[in-house]
MINU-743384 format. One record per residue: residue number from 1; residue in one letter; x, y, z of N, C-alpha, C in turn. Coordinates in steps of 0.001 Angstrom, whole numbers. Layout:
N
> NUM, a, X, Y, Z, X, Y, Z, X, Y, Z
...
END
This chain:
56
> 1, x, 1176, -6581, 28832, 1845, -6739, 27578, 3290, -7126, 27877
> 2, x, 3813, -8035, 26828, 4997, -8553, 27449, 6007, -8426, 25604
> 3, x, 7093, -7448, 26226, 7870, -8034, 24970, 9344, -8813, 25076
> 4, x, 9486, -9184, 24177, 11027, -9969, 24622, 11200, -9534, 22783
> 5, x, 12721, -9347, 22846, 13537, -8383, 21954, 14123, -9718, 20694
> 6, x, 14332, -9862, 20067, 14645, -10869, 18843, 16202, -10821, 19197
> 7, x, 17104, -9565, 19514, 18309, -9810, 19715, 18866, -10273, 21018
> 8, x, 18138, -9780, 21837, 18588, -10098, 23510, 16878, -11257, 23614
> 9, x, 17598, -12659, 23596, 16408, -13525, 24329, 16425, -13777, 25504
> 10, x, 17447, -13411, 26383, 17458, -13716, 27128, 16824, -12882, 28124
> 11, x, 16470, -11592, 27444, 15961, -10514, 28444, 14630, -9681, 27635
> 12, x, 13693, -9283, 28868, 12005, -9681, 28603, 11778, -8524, 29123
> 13, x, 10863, -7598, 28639, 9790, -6371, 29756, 8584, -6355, 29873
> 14, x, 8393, -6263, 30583, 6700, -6574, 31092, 5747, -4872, 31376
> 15, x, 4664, -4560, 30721, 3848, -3608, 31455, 2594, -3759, 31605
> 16, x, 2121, -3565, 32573, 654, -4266, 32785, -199, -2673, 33909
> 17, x, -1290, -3006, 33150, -2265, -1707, 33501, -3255, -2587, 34017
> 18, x, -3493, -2089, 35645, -4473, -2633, 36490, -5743, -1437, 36649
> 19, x, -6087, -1131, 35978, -7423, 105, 36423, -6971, 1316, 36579
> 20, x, -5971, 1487, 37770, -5553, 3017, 38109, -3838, 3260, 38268
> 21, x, -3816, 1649, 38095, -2203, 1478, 38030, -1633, 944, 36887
> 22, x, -210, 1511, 37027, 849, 854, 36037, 1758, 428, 36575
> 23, x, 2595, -1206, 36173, 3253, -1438, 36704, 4370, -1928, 35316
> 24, x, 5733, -1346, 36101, 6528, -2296, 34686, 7302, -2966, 35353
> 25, x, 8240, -4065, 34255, 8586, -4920, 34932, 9705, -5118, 33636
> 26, x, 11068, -5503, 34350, 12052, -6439, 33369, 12376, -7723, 33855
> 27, x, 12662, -8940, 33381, 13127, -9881, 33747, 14385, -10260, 32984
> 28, x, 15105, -11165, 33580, 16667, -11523, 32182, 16880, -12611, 33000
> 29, x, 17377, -13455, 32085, 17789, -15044, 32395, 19119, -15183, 32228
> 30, x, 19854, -15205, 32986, 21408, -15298, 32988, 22083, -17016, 32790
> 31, x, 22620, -17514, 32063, 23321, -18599, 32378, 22274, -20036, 32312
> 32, x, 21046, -19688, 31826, 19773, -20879, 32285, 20268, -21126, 33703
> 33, x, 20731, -20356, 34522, 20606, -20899, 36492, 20101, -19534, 37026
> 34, x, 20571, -18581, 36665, 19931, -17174, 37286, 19283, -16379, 37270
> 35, x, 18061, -16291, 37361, 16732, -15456, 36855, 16792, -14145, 37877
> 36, x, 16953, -13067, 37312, 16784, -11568, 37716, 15523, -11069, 37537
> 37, x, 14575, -10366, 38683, 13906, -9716, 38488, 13475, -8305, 39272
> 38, x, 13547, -7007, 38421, 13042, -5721, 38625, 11884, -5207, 39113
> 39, x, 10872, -4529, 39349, 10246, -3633, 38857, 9294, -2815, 39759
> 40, x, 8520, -1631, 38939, 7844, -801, 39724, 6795, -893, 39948
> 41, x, 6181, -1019, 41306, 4661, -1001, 41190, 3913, 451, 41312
> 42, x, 3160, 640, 40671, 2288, 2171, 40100, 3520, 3050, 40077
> 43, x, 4458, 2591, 39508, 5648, 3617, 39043, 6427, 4549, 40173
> 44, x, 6229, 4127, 41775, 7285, 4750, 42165, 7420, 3403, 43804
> 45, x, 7178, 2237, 43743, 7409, 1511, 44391, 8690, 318, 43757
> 46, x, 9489, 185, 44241, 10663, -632, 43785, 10251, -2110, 44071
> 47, x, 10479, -2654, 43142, 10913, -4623, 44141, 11798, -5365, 43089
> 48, x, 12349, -6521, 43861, 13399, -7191, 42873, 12766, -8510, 43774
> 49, x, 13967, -9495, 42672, 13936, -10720, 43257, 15011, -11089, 42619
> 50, x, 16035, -12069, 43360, 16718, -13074, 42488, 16539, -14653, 42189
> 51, x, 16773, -15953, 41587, 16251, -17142, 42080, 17154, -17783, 41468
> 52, x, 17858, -18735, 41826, 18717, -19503, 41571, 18112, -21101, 41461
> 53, x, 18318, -21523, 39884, 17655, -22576, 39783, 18453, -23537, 39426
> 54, x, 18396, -24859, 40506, 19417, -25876, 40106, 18190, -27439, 39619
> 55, x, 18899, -27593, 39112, 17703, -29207, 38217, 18367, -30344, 39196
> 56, x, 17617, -30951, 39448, 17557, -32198, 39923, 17307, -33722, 39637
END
């Protein structure tokens, strides 16, 4: 399930149920160049990512 907020578009949460797991997730789009991403896998594993996107 994914929601993204009517006031903040730029920023999104994600939770997704795999069988015995839960995982959540936020994402936020900074600037249209900087995509941030969070989250937990089965709620006590951390990961991120950052990605810097330039157009060509």
């Amino acid at each position: 399930m994914t929601y993204r907020s009517p006031f903040a578009r730029n920023l999104w949460g994600i939770v997704e149920y795999m069988g015995n797991n839960i995982n959540i997730g936020v994402n936020c789009n900074l600037w249209e160049l900087l995509f941030l991403q969070a989250s937990l896998q089965n709620g006590k594993y951390f990961s991120g990512g950052i990605m810097l996107q330039v157009l060509l």
